[in-house]
N, C-alpha and C positions, 0 to 999 in steps of 0.2 A: 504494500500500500504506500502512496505517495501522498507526505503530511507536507511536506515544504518545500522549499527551494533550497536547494545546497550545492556549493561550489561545482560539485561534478553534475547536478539535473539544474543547469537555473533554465532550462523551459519548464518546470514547472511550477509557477505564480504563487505566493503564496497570499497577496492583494491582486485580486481578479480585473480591478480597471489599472491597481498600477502594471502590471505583469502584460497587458494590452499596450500601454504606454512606452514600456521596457523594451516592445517590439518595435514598438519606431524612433529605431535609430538612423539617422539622417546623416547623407554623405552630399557634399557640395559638388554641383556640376559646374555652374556657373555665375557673377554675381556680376553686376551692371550696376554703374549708379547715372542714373540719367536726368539733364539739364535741358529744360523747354521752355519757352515762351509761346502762349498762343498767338493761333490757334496750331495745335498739336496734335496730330495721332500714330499712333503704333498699332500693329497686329502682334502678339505673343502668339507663335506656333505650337500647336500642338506635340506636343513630346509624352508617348507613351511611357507609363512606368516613374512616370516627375511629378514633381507641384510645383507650383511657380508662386512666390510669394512678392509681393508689393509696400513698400515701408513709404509715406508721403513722409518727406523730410519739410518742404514748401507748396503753397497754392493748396490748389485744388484738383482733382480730374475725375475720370467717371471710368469704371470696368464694366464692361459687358461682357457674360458667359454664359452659352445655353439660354439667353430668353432672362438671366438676369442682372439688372441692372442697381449700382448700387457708388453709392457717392464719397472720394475720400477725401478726408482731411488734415493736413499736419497732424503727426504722431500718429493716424489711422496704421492698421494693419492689415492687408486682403489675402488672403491665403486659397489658390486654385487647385485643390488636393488629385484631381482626377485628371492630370495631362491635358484637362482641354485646351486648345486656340480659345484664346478673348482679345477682347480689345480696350485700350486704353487711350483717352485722352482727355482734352482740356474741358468738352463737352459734348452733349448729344451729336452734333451734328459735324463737330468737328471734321475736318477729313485726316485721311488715314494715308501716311506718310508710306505703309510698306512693312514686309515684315520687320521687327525687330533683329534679328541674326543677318538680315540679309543690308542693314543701312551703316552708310561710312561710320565710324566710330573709335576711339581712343583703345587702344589696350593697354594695359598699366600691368598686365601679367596674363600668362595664358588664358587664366580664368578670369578675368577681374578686367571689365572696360566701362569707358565714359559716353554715353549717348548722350550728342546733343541735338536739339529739336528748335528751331530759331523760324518763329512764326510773327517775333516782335510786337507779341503781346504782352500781358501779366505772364509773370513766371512763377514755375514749379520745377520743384524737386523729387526725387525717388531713389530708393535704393531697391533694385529689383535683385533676385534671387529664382535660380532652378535647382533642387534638390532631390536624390531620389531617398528613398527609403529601399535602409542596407538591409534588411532581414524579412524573411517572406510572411513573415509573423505578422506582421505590420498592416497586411490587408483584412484581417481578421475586423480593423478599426476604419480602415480609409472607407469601407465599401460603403461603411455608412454614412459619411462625412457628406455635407451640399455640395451643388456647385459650388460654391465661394463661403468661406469663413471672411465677416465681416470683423475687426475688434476695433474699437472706439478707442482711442488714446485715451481721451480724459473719461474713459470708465476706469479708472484706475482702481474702484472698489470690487469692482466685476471680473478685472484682470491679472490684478494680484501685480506680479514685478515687472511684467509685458511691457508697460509702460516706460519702467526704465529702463529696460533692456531697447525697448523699440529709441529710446533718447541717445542713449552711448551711440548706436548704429547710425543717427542722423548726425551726431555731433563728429563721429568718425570722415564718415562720406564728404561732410562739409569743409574743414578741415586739411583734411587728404594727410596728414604727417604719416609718417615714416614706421609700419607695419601697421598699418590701417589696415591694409586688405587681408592681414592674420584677423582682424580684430572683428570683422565684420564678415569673415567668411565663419568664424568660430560659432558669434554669436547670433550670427544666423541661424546655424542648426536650434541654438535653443529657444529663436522664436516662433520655430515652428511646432517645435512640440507645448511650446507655452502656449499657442496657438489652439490648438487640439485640447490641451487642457479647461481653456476659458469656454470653448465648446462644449466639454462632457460634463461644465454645471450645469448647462439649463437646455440638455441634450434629451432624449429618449422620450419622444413625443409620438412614434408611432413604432409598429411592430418589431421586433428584434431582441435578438440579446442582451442589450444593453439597457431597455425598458425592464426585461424580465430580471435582471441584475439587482436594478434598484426596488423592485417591489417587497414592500415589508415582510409579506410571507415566504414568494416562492424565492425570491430574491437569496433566502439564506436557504435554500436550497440549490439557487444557483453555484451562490460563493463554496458551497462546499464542496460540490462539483467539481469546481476549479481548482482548490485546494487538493481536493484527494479523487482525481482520475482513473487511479485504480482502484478503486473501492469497488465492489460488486453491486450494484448500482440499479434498482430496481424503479418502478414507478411507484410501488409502493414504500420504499425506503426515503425516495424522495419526497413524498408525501409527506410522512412522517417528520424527517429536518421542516417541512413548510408547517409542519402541526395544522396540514391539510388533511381531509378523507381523501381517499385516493382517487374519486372521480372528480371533485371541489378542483384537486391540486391538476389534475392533468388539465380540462378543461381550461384553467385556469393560465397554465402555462401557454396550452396554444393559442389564447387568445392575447397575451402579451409577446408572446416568441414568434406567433407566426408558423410554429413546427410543434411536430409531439417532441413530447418530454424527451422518449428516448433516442429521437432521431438524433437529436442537438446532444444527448448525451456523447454518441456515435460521430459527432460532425467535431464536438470537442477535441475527442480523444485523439482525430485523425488532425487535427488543427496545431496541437502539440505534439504529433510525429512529425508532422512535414516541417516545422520550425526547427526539430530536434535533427533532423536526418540531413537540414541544408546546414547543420552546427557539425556533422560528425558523430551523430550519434550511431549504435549500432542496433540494427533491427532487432535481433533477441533483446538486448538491453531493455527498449522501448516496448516489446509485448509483454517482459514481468511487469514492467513500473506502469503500463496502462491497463491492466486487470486479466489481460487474454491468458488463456492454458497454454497455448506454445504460439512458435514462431509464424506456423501455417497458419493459425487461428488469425494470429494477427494482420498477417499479410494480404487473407484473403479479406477482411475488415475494410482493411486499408483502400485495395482496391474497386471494393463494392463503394464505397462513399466517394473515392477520391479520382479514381477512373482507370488509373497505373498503378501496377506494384513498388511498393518502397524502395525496391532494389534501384526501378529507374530515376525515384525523385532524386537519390543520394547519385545519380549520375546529373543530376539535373544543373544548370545554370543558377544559381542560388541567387539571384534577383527576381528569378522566376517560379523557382521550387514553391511547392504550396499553394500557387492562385486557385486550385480548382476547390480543395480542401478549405483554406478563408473562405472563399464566397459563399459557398454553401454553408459556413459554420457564421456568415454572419446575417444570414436568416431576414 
């Protein structure tokens, strides 16, 4: 039975939304800090497997993605979690200067360049960022993320240290001294997961895991789940942790999960193999610590939920290992 997270298992959580959080860990592709005067615009391309995030250092401008539209402001933060193309500029109607990767521009380091936009109107500032997310664990969360995470600078009650962190980044960009671009590729990663975090207070407003998480009852029969994956794991055990009847508790679940009880029990279990397997873990290892009789039991599990044998995920590309196992586990 698996009770915690220990040096040699930390795939497995022993806090259920931080152990979620723990998976997205963020590597820097590329960071832009960009200078315009309206009227202004850009196209942000599409990049599979990225988020593209937006820090307003000055002015104003407006992103559009997917049909939403949405306004920022010095110290604003816009986070694009799902690779989509959107569009950025000084206002609705503005025109659209051309992709962003494709227009002349500064490089100050392979990763790291200045865009400027001279439209010789009011100016604005921006410290753009594309990041992907290094561990396949990570889609477990994104799938359910919106188009666009808006964060308000001066919610600073609602954001917790965003705020600051989103200041240093502007005060860096502005600036420009002499390891800036350490400073603001660094702290970039952690405004994207602070980003994610100011989202999961006042998150889980329709069906999924993460509604089923936070509910009083079944909720602590989720976390326990999560806690102990190998536990033998029944609909009527899980009832019981929700100090549910076992029809109350299942009903109950799929109308917050979206899935039976024990399908997500099954979509878990395979959710923390494929994070474990793109880590190195080893296949027997993972069918003791996730509740199965042998190795066979396990594998055939594996591939009834996840669609391929374990054997191929651990040959897999580990940016890629697990999207079939997330998406279905995050319901």
């Amino acid at each position: 039975m698996v009770t915690a997270a220990t040096p040699d298992r930390p795939w497995t959580p022993v806090d259920p939304v931080g152990g979620v959080l723990a998976d997205l860990r963020i590597r820097g592709v590329f960071y832009c800090r960009a200078e315009a005067t309206a009227p202004w615009g850009v196209e942000m391309p599409a990049l599979d497997g990225c988020m593209s995030f937006h820090v307003v250092t000055e002015g104003r401008c407006v992103l559009e993605v997917d049909g939403v539209r949405c306004v920022l402001a010095p110290g604003d933060l816009a986070l694009v979690p799902h690779g989509r193309g959107h569009l950025l500029r000084s206002g609705p109607d503005a025109p659209i200067a051309g992709r962003a990767d494709l227009l002349p521009q500064q490089y100050l380091a392979e990763h790291y360049s200045v865009l400027r936009l001279d439209g010789g109107g009011a100016s604005a500032g921006m410290v753009c960022g594309v990041v992907q997310p290094d561990r396949p664990g990570a889609a477990h969360l994104l799938d359910l993320l919106p188009p666009v995470l808006h964060v308000e600078g001066r919610d600073a009650a609602r954001a917790g240290w965003l705020p600051v962190l989103l200041g240093v980044i502007a005060d860096e960009a502005r600036h420009d001294r002499p390891g800036s671009e350490a400073v603001v590729t660094r702290l970039a990663d952690v405004v994207v997961i602070q980003a994610v975090r100011a989202w999961l207070d006042t998150a889980a407003t329709g069906p999924g895991w993460l509604r089923a998480l936070r509910d009083p009852q079944v909720g602590r029969a989720v976390a326990q789940l999560h806690r102990e994956p190998g536990t033998a794991w029944t609909l009527t055990r899980l009832a019981r942790e929700a100090r549910m009847s076992r029809s109350s508790f299942a009903a109950r679940f799929t109308e917050l999960a979206g899935e039976p009880a024990m399908h997500y029990v099954a979509r878990w279990r395979m959710h923390l193999a494929t994070v474990a397997l793109a880590d190195g873990a080893r296949v027997g290892e993972l069918a003791r610590h996730l509740g199965y009789e042998s190795e066979a039991a396990f594998s055939r599990a594996y591939k009834r939920v996840v669609g391929v044998p374990p054997v191929t995920a651990t040959r897999r590309d580990p940016d890629h290992a697990g999207a079939p196992a997330a998406a279905g586990a995050a319901g």
